[in-house]
N, C-alpha and C positions, 0 to 999 in steps of 0.2 A: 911854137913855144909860147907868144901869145895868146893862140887859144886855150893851154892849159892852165895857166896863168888867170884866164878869166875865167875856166870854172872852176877853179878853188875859191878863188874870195865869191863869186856865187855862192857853192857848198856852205861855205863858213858863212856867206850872212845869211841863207836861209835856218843853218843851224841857230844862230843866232836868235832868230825869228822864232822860229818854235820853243826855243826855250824859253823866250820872253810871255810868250803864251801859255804854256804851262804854270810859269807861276805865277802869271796875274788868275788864272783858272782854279790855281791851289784856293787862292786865299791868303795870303802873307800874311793879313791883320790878325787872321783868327787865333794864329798862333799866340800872341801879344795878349789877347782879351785876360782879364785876371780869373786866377780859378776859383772856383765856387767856393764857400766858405763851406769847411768838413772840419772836425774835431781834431783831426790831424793834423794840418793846415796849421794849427796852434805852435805845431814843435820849433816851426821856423822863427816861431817867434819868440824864444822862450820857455813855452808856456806846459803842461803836463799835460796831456790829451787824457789822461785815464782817471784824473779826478771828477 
């Protein structure tokens, strides 16, 4: 019973582990970085993109 016991929380922290690695791998910040400025990009703000 013990032994099963020890390899679940194993499983789960090596899961753990891997996912922690994936998204430091992603890139988290990139997501974040502001979008390029496009004509579009205006409507958010108000403003008529087609003049």
């Amino acid at each position: 019973m013990l032994v099963i016991k020890l390899i679940i929380v194993a499983l789960l922290l090596l899961l753990f582990i891997y996912f922690a690695i994936r998204l430091t791998k992603r890139g988290l910040s990139q997501r974040y970085e502001p979008r390029a400025k496009t004509p579009w990009n205006s409507l958010s703000e108000g403003e008529d993109p087609t003049l």
